[in-house]
Structures are given as C-alpha cells and as structure tokens.
N, C-alpha and C positions, 0 to 999 in steps of 0.2 A: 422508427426514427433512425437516421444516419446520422451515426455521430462520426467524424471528421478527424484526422490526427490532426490537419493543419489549423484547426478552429483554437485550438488553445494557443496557437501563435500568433493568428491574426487577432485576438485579444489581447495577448500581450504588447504587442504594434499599438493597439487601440490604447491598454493601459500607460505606458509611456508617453503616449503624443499628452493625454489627458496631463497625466501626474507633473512633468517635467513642463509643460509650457512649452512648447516648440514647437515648429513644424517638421515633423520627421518623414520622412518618404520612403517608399517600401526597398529602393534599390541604391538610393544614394550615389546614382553615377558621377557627380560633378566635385564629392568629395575623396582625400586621400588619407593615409596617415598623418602625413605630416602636417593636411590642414585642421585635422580634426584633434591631433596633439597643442599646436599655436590654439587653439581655442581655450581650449581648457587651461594653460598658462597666461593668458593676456588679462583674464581677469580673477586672479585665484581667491579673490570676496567675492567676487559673483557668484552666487549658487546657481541660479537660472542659467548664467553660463556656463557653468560646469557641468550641469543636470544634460545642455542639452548636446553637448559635447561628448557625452556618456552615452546619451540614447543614439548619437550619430555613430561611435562609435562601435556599438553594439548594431546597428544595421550592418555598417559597414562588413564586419565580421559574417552578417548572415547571408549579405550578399556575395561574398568572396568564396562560402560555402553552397551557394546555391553553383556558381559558375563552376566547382569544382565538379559537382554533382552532371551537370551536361555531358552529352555523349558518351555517359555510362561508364564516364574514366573515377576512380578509387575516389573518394573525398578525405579520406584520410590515411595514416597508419593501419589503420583495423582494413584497408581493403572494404569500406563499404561502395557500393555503385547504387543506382540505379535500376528500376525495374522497366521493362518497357511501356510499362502506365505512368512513369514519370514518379511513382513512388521508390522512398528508400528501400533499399533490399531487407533492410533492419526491419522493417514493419511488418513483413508477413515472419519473423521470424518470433513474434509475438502470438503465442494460441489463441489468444480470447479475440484477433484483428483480423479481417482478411486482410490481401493484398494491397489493400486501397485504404487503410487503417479506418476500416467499420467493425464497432463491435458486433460478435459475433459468437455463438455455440459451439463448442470444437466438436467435431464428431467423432468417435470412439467409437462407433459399430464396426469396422477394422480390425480393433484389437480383443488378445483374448483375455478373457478374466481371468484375474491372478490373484491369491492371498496378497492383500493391503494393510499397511498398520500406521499408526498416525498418533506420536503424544505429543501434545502440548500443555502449556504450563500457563499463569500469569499468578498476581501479585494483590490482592487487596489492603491497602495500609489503613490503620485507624489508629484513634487513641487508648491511651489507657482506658479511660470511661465505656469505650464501646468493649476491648478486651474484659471488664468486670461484671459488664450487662450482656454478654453472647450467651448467656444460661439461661436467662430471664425476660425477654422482651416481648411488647405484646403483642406483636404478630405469633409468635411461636420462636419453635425450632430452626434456626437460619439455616443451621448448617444442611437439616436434611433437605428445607424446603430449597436451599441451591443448590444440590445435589443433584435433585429429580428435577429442577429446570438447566441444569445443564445435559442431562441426558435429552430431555425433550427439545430443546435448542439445537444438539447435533441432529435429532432427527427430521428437525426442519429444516437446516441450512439449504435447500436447495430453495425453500421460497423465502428464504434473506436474503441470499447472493445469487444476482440475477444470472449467471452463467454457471453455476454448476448444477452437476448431472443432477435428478435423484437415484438414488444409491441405497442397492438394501445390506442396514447395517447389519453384523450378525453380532456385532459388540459394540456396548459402549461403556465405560468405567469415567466416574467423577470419585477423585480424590480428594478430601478440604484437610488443611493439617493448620488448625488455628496457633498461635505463637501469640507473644505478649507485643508485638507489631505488627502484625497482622496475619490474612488467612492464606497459606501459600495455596493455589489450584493446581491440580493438574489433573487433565484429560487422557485417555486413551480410546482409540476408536480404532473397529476392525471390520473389514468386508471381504469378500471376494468376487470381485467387478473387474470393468475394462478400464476405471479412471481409480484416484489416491481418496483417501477420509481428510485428509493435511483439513481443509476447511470445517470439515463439519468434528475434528478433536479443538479447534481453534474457538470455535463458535461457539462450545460445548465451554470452554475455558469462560470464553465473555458475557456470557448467559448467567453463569455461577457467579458469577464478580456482581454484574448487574443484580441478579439479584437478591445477593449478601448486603450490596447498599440499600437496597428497599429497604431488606427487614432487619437492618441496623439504624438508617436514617432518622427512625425515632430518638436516638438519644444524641445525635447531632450529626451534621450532613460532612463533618471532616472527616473526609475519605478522601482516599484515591486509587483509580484502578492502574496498576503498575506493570512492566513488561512481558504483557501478553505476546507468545513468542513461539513456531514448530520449535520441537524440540530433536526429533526424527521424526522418520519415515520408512518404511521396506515394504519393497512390490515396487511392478511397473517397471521404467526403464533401470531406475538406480536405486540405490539406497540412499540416505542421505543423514547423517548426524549431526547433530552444532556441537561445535567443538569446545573447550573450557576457556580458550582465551576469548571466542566472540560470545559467549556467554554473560564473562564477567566485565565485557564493553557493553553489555544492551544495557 
C-alpha cells in the first residue's frame, strides 16, 4: 500500500467543502484578500458566511504556498524548496518516507552497531480504592504480572510498530513504584545494534500501564494512563536527555 503525504490534505479540502457548506476549489484563482476579508465582515451572524470565508481563506493561503514552492525558489524563512519530483524537500528529510512521502523501512545496514540505551517512564493514576485493593485482587499480583509484560512488550515492539527494526535486546529493566496516586513506570532498554531501543523502553512503559488496568479494573475502570514520555537516550548519532522544564510541561 502507498500511502501519500498529500492524501491527508486532499481530505482536509474534502473535510471543509463538506463541514462548512460551500463551494471551495483547489486554487481559488478569482479570489484576493481583500475579497475574502469583505466576506466574512458583510455578514458577521452569518456562520455559513464566515465558515466559508475561512475555508476560502485557508485555500487561498495554500495556494499562495503552492506558487511559492515552483521552480524550486525557498517557500519560506526556513529555506524549504522543492525536489525535482515536485515534492517538498522537507519530506525525504523524514526517515520512515521516501522522497515522494511513502511510508517506508529505513535501512541501517550502512551503519555500525553501537551500545544503545533508552528510558522511558509514564504514569497510571487510580483512586484510593484501587491504592487499598493493589495487595489483594483477584487476578493476582499486578505489579509483577506488569512487570513481566512490559519486558515482553519491549520484546515485541517490532511486530507493534510497523517500521521498526527487530533488535536483539541484551536488556530490559521494568520498574513499578506504587504511591497513594498512583503507579509511577519506568522502563530501561539496552542493545548493541545499527538503530536506538527509544521504541521498544516506550512500549515496554505502555504495556505495564495497560496491563496494571486489566488487573486493577476489577475494582473499578477509574484510571488513567498518564505521560508516557523518552526520557533519554545514548548511542547512535547523539545523545539525547529531556530536560526538567519540558518535563514539568508534559
């Protein structure tokens, strides 16, 4: 299957003509700013007039970025152009897309294997009630039984998430630290491969979560799985750490 960069905008195009009521058209040559401003002020109760005045105005915008995009001149500040396929240059600069924005398998037989490390964390909230029955429920022991399925989760992620490698781990660590709000995660995953673990500490995190709610959802289904998030990374091109301010923004 070819999947398309431009199909989620020709949807978009499709979603607005529908939702707004209009006739919208892909390039809007016969309108300007200034007539598509007078629109939307001659009737400011009209929704329908406003709606479609928005969706003219938003073509407009995309057709002004399409003509920017011709003969390979910059379309914006960032210096993007053109490829000679007529795609953005932005698209191949995406790994999981070729050129022609198809998803795609990046290949990594080029590179050498390197020690990889990869933690991630997230968040299970519950109530008190589930905080006083975590000893006792009749599934068993949650904590161990999330434990052992988030290690087996990391070792799957390549048949969850359709584009990454398989990867042989030579670690994986699932950490649970129950609180009287809930059960904080956190994953650690290690290899030494041509590509990162980032996916399979992350999976390994959403695994445990998932199924702390199974074997809690006996004593009621109020939960929520909370800021599943990398936390670092080392190996490969760079290092990478989250830092404490966008930490305490997630």
């Amino acid at each position: 299957m070819r999947i398309h960069a431009n199909k989620a905008i020709r949807q978009t195009e499709v979603a607005i003509r529908n939702v707004v009521g209009c006739p919208v058209q892909d390039d809007v040559p016969s309108t300007n700013s200034a007539e598509v401003d007078s629109l939307s002020t001659k009737s400011p109760h009209n929704s329908r007039t406003e709606n479609c005045a928005e969706a003219r105005r938003w073509f407009l915008q995309r057709s002004r970025y399409r003509e920017r995009y011709r003969n390979g001149k910059p379309a914006n500040q960032h210096g993007l152009s053109l490829q000679s396929n007529g795609y953005p240059s932005a698209v191949s600069e995406l790994s999981h897309t070729d050129d022609q924005g198809n998803a795609r398998m990046v290949d990594v037989s080029d590179k050498q294997p390197t020690e990889r490390r990869a933690v991630a964390e997230g968040f299970l909230r519950y109530t008190d009630e589930h905080w006083r029955a975590l000893r006792n429920l009749p599934k068993g022991d949650a904590l161990t039984v999330a434990q052992i399925a988030g290690i087996l989760g990391a070792k799957r992620t390549s048949d969850l998430i359709p584009m990454c490698h398989p990867i042989p781990l030579s670690h994986v660590d699932v950490d649970l630290n129950p609180t009287a709000e809930g059960i904080e995660i956190r994953a650690t995953t290690k290899t030494a491969d041509r590509t990162g673990v980032e996916m399979e500490a992350l999976t390994a995190v959403a695994i445990a979560a998932l199924t702390l709610f199974d074997m809690l959802k006996s004593v009621s289904s109020d939960m929520t799985i909370e800021r599943v998030r990398l936390m670092e990374k080392t190996g490969g091109k760079q290092n990478w750490k989250r830092s404490e301010e966008s930490d305490s923004q997630s």
